[in-house]
Residue, then its C-alpha position, 0 to 999 in steps of 0.5 A: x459456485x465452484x469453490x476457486x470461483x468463490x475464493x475469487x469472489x472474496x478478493x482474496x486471489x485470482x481463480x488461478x491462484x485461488x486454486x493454488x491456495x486450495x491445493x494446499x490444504x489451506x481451505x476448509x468448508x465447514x471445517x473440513x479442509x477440502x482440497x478438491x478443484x471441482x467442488x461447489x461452495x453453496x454460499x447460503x449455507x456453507x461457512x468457509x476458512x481460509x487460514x482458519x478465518x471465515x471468508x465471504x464475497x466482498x460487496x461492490x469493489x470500491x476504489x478511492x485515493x485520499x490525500x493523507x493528512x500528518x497525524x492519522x495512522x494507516x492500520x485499523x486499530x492502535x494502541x494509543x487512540x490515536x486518529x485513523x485514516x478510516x475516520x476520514x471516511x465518511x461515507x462509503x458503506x464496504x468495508x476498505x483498507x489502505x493499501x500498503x502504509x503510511x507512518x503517522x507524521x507522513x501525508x500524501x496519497x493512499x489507496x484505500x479499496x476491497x479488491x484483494x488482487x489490487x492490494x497484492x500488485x500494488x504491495x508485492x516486491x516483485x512488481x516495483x511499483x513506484x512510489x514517489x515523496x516530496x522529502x524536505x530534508x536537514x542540509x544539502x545532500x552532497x552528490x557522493x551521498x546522493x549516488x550512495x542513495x540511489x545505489x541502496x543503503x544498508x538499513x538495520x538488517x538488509x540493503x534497500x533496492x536501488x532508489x531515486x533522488x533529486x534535489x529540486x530546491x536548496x535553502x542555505x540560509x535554513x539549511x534544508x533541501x527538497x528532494x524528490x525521491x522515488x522508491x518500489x519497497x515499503x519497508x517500515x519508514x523506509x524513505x527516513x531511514x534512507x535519509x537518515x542514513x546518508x545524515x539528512x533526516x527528514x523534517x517533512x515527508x508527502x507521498x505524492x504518487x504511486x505509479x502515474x496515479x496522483x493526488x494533485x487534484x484532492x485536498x489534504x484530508x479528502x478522497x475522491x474515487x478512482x476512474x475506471x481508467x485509473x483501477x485499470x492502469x494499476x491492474x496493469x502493473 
């Protein structure tokens, strides 16, 4: 197998980027790097690094959408035990990831999967792929505070991209506003931090859509695999 062939088999690009990767001296077979298009991986045989890690082709893509629930991390180890959206999958044999994150006291949807091209549409910046939070937050969010939302916010040490913010519901008896917010970074706690900013923290916060793709149909804690209409739309973006 041609060795941007094999790169691709791994998830780790598309062939075209693969070659790219290649190119750069990033590859070694059998610990020597190897920067030559034309070469042939023999997979029985030949262990190959990328960045000094072995890489081998993924087993069956998987695609899945679970609805996060508060409470479970979104990275594969941490530091306090603390419960992880991969113990919420129960019966799936490949190895998956979440793609992105979600803190801890966030729920909503997550895609998991093991297609390395689909994680990077869906992570890079420059796609601006909408993600969209049911945010209840302290107070009533004036318009002047809303417009410095939407026009983006210095946060620590850079300004976040333009957002999106409604405000669907109010109570003034409690003091707290449901808003509808839609952001394409992933900074760490980006949506909190924004309300923070404009002096609404965030009491409780659901990610309830990324793109067109939604959770309304699994129940908090479940996943359901994503239809072949569903993995196509997000390749398209």
């Amino acid at each position: 197998m041609r060795i941007n062939k094999y790169l691709a088999s791994c998830n780790i690009a598309s062939r075209r980027k693969s070659e790219e990767i290649i190119l750069s001296g990033r590859v070694k077979v059998n610990s020597k790097v190897v920067t030559e298009l034309s070469y042939d991986i023999d997979e029985k045989n030949d262990i190959v690094l990328l960045d000094d890690k072995e890489i081998k082709p993924s087993e069956n893509l998987v695609y899945i959408v679970l609805n996060k629930p508060e409470g479970y991390i979104t990275t594969v180890k941490d530091q306090f035990d603390r419960p992880s959206v991969l113990d919420l999958i129960t019966d799936i044999k490949e190895r998956i990831y979440p793609v992105g994150r979600l803190d801890y006291e966030t729920s909503g949807l997550l895609i998991l999967t093991n297609d390395g091209d689909l994680t990077y549409t869906l992570t890079h910046p420059k796609h601006s792929v909408y993600k969209t939070y049911m945010a209840i937050v302290k107070g009533i969010p004036t318009e002047n505070e809303l417009e410095n939302f939407r026009d983006g916010l210095y946060i620590e040490d850079y300004k976040t991209a333009p957002a999106k913010i409604k405000v669907v519901k109010t109570n003034l008896e409690k003091n707290y506003s449901i808003c509808k917010i839609q952001i394409h970074e992933g900074k760490n706690r980006q949506v909190r931090k924004m309300c923070r900013a404009i002096n609404h923290p965030v009491l409780r916060l659901k990610r309830v859509s990324v793109g067109n793709l939604n959770i309304k149909d699994v129940e908090i804690g479940k996943y359901r695999y994503l239809t072949s209409d569903e993995i196509a739309y997000l390749k398209s973006l």
